[in-house]
N, C-alpha and C positions, 0 to 999 in steps of 0.2 A: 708726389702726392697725387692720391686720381681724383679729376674734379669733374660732378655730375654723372658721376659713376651709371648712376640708373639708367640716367637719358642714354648713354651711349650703348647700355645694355640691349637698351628697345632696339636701338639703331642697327644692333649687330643682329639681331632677331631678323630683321629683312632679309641679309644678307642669306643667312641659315636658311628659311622658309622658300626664297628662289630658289635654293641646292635642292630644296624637298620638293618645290614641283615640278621643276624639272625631272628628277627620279620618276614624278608618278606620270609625268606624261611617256616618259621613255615606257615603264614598265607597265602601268595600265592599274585603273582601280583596283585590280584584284589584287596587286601586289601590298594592300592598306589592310586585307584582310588576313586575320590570324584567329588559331583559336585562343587564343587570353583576350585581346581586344579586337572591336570593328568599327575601322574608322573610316566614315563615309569623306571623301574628297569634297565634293560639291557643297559639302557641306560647313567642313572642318577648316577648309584652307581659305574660304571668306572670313567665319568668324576668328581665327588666328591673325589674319592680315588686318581687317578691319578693327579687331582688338590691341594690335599692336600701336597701329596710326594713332587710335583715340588715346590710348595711354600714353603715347609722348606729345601730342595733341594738349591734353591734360596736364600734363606737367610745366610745359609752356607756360600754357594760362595759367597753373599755378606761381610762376616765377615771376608775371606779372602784378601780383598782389602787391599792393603800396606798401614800404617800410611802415614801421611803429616812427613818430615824432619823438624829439627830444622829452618833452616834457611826460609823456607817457612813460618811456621808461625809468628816468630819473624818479619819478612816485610809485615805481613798481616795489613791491612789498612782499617774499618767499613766504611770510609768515599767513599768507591769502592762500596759500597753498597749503593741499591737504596732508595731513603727517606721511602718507605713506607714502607721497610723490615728492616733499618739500626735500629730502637729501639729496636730488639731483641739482641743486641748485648750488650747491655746497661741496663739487667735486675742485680737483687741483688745475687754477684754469691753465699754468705752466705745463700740464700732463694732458690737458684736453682736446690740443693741436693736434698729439698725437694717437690717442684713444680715436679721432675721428677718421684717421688715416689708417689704423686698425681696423678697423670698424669697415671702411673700404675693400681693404684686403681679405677679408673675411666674406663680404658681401660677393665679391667678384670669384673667392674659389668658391665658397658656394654653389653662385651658377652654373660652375663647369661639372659641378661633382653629377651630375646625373650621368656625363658622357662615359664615366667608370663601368657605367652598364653593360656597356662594348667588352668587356672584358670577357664577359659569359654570351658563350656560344650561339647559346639558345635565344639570346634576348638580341647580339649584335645581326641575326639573319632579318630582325625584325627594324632596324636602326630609323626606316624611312618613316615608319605610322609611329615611330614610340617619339620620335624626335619633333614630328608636328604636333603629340598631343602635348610635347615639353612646353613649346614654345604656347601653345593655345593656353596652357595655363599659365605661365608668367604674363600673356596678355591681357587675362582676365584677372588677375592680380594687380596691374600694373594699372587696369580701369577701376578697382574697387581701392583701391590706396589714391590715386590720382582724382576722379569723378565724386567717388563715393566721401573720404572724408579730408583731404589734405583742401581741396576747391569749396568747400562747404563747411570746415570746421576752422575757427579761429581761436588755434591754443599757441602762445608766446614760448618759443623754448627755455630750456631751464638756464641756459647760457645769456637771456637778458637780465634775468637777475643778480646775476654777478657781477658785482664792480670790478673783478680785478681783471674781466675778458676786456681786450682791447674792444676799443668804441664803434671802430667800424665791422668787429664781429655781429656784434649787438644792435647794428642797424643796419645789417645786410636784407638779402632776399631768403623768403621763406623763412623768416623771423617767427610768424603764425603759424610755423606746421609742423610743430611738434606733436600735434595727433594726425594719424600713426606712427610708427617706426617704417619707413617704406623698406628700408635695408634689410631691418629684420623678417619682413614679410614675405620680400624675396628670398633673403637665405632659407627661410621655413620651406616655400611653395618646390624651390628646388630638391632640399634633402629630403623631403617626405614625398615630395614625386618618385624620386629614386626608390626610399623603404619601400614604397607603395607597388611600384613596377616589380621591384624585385622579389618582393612577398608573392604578386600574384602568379609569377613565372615558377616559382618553388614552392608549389602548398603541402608539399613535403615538411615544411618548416613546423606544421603545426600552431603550437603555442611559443615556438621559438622566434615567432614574428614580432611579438611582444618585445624584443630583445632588439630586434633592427630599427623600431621606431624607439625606442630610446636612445639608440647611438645617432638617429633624425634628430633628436635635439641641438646635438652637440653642436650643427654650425651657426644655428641660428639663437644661440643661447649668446656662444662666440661672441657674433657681431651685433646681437643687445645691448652686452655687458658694456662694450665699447662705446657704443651711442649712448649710454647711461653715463657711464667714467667722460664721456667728450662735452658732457652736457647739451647734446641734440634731444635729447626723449629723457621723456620720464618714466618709471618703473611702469605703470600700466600704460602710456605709449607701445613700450616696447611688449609686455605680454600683449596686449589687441594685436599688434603685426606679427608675432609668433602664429597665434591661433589663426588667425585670417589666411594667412600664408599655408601652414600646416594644412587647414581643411581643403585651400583650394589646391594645392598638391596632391592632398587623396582624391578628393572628390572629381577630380578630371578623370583622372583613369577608370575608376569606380564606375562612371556612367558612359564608358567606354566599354567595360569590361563586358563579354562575349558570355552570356550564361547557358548553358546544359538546355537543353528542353528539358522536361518533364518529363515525356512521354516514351515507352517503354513498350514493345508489340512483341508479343512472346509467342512463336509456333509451336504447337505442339500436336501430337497424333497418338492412338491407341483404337479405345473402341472410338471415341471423335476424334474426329478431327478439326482442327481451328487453329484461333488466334488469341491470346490472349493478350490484354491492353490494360496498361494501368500507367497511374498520371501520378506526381509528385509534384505537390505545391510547395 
């Protein structure tokens, strides 16, 4: 069974990130630049580093949080719970040891699936800036699920309202942080990192991209379904860490992404001669 799956995720992120600057001090900034993306060093590899520390930073202190007392959960009530979150409370708690160890495995291939990327030519020459913007975004991921709402929201998982979950499930740590899904989050932020690198290396694709970010669902639906069936999260638990995850998956390369200029200087000669200039907004 993997325990603290996350934490150790960030942990491994260190290790990655020194293989990455080391590359860029051998090869020099220039080697960060590409035409799809331009990833400035001085820039990228503090907020990467510095976002990975505060994320498991974060998490710490979120494991710090006082259990729920006896008497609190004993007067706990599913029927306080909204219809369309209250069936998580109500899963098989003999099945939800294992759903949460699913749930795991799902989250951890997730992470790896961006490295698939290596497989295509075009994108593996570029491994050293695609692989620090991976990491920059599971960082900033990793501070908006940890910072943003697991530290500052206190929602009781669906697994303390079941009687039949043994007692020291139900009054473990992180008892309150079933808002978000952090598993899900990540699994989202990595496989729509991947659709999203790999779209913008082929925009050959078209409207067939539409087609790749669907198949982006598929792992982080996976290890929802999971945290849903293990009684860790509730149905919109787990959709907020989909979306959260998804956007920031795209949105890192996005605002990496290397755009065209505009600008267009056209020679031409007859009876004049010149230049012609025209701009695209």
């Amino acid at each position: 069974m993997i325990h603290n799956g996350y934490s150790r995720q960030k942990a491994s992120s260190f290790i990655l990130l020194f293989l990455i600057i080391c590359n860029i001090l051998v090869n020099g900034q220039d080697s960060l630049r590409h035409k799809v993306y331009t990833v400035n060093p001085y820039i990228d590899i503090p907020i990467t580093t510095v976002g990975a520390a505060t994320a498991i930073w974060g998490l710490n202190t979120v494991n710090r949080k006082p259990a729920l007392d006896s008497l609190t959960i004993i007067h706990l009530d599913a029927n306080d719970i909204n219809r369309f979150d209250r069936s998580a409370t109500r899963q098989d708690a003999e099945f939800a040891s294992r759903a949460r160890t699913l749930s795991d495995y799902g989250m951890v291939v997730s992470f790896s699936l961006p490295f698939l990327l290596m497989i295509d030519k075009k994108i593996r020459a570029d491994w050293a800036p695609l692989l620090l913007l991976y990491l920059e975004s599971q960082a900033i991921n990793g501070n908006l699920y940890s910072w943003g709402a697991a530290f500052n929201v206190d929602r009781i998982r669906p697994l303390v309202y079941n009687s039949e979950v043994p007692w020291n499930e139900r009054t473990g740590k992180r008892i309150q942080n079933s808002f978000y899904s952090g598993h899900t989050s990540s699994s989202a932020t990595a496989s729509f990192f991947m659709a999203k690198v790999y779209c913008d290396y082929h925009p050959e694709l078209g409207n067939n991209k539409y087609f790749i970010y669907s198949l982006a669902l598929i792992p982080p639906v996976y290890t929802g379904i999971f945290r849903y069936v293990g009684m860790k999260h509730f149905p919109t638990d787990v959709l907020t860490g989909l979306t959260i995850g998804a956007a920031t998956g795209i949105l890192i390369p996005f605002l990496h992404k290397r755009t065209p200029s505009g600008l267009t200087v056209i020679p031409f000669a007859g009876e004049v001669k010149g230049l012609a200039l025209s701009y695209n907004f």
